[in-house]
N, C-alpha and C positions, 0 to 999 in steps of 0.2 A: 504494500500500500504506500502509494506517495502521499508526504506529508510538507503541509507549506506553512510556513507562518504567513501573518497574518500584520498588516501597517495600518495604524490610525490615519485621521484625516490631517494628521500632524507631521504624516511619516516614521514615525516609531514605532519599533514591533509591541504588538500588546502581546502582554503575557499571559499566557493561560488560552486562549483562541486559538484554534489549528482550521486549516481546510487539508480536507482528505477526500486524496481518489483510489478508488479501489481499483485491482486492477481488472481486467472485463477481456472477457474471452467470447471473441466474434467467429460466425461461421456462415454458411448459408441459409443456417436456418433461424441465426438470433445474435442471441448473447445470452453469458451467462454472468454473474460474480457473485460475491459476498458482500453484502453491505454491510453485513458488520459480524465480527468475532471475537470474542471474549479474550479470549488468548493474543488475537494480535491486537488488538485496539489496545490493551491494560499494559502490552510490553511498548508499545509507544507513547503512551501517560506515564509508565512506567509508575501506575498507584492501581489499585483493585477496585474499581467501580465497575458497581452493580447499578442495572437499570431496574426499575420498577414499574413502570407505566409507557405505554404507545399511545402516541397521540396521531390523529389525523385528521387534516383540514380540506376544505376545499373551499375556493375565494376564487371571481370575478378579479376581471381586469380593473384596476384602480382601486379595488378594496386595498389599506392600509391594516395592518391588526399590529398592535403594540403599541409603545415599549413594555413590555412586560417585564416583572421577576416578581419573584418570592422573595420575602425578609430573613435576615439570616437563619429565624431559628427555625425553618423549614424551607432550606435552599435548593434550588432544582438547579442543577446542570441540566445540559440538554445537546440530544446528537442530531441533529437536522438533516434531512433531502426532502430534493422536493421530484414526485415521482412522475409527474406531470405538468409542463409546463415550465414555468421559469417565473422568480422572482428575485427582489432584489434583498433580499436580508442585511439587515443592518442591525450593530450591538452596542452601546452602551459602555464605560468601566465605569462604577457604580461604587468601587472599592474605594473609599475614603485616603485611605492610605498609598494606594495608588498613585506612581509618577504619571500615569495617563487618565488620573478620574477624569472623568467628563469629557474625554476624547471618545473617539464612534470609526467604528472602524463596518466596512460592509463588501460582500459578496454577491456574487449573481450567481445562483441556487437554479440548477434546470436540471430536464432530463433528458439534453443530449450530453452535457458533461458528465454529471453523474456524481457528482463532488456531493460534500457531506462537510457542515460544520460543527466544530466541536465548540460548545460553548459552557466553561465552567462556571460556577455558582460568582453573584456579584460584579456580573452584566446584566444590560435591560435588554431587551430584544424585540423585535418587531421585523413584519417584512411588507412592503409594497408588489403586487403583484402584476408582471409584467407583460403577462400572455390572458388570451381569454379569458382561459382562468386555470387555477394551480391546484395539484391537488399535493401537500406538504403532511411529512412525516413524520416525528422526533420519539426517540426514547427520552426517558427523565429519568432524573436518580432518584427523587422525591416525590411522592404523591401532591397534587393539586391541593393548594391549602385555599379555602376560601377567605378564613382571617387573616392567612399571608403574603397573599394575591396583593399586587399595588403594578399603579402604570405610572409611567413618564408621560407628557404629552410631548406629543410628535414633533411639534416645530417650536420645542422648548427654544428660545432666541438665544440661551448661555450655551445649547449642546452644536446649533445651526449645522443640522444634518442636509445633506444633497440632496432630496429625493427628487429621483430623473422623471418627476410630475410633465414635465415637457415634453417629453418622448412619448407622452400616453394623452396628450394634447389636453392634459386636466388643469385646473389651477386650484382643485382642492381633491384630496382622496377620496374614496368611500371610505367612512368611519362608524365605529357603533359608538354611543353616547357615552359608553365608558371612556373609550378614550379619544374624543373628541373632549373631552370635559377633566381629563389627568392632570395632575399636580406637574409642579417645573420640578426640576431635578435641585433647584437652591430650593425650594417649598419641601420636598422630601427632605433633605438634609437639617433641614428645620426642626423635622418635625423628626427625626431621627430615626429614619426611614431608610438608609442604605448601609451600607458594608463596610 
């Protein structure tokens, strides 16, 4: 499996984020790969995570979903594809402590690539959706906490994320009212709300 790092919008590798491509074996009748395996994914973390939950989505062209995360004391890491379509995934450092809090770093998630983002606990995450519509897949280490559950709003002005709104001829995403309506990332810190 090739494994990349990953650069804020600052140019700095953020730590803890990977993208991985697995590798895919073509013939005439398909393909085939691993998306994911315990044994090699844990010697390239080189730590023993266990997942607990599959999630799956499916989202229209211009729907927005995020920033999400959990609060520390029910943290979800999360393994991302997206198995149809393509979007644009973007993540958050959330970690207080962090040389890059509040930097955002983002990927474009499709399934001609086939790439896969690893995203450790104390990032926000969200993705914009680039094709018709996506259908996105993640494991998590942590169950869905509903008391845990917090968003970032999208076009926090301190985080001033890209999103290539342009290129889908929008000048606002589809949003749910959650997070159309999400705290800034200085209102969480406030309120003692990240990592």
């Amino acid at each position: 499996m090739q494994v990349n790092f990953i650069k804020d919008n600052k140019d700095k590798i953020l730590s803890g984020p990977l993208e991985l491509y697995p590798e895919i074996l073509k013939d005439n009748r398909g393909f085939f790969y691993e998306s994911w395996n315990k044994k090699v994914f844990n010697n390239i973390l080189n730590e023993n995570i266990d997942f607990v939950q599959d999630n799956h989505s499916k989202s229209s062209k211009g729907v927005l979903r995020g920033l999400h995360y959990q609060l520390p004391f029910m943290p979800q890491s999360k393994l991302v594809r997206c198995t149809f379509g393509s979007i644009f995934d973007v993540f958050v450092d959330i970690r207080e402590d962090s040389e890059t809090f509040g930097n955002w770093g983002c990927l474009e998630i499709n399934d001609e690539k086939r790439n896969l983002l690893w995203l450790p606990d104390g990032f926000a995450h969200g993705f914009l959706t680039l094709s018709n519509f996506a259908e996105i897949q993640y494991k998590t280490t942590n169950f869905w906490s509903k008391e845990g559950e917090k968003s970032i709003r999208w076009n926090d002005p301190s985080i001033k994320i890209d999103w290539p709104l342009s290129k889908l001829d929008l000048n606002r995403p589809i949003l749910s009212s959650k997070d159309e309506y999400a705290e800034t990332l200085d209102e969480r810190k406030k309120n003692g709300e990240i990592f």
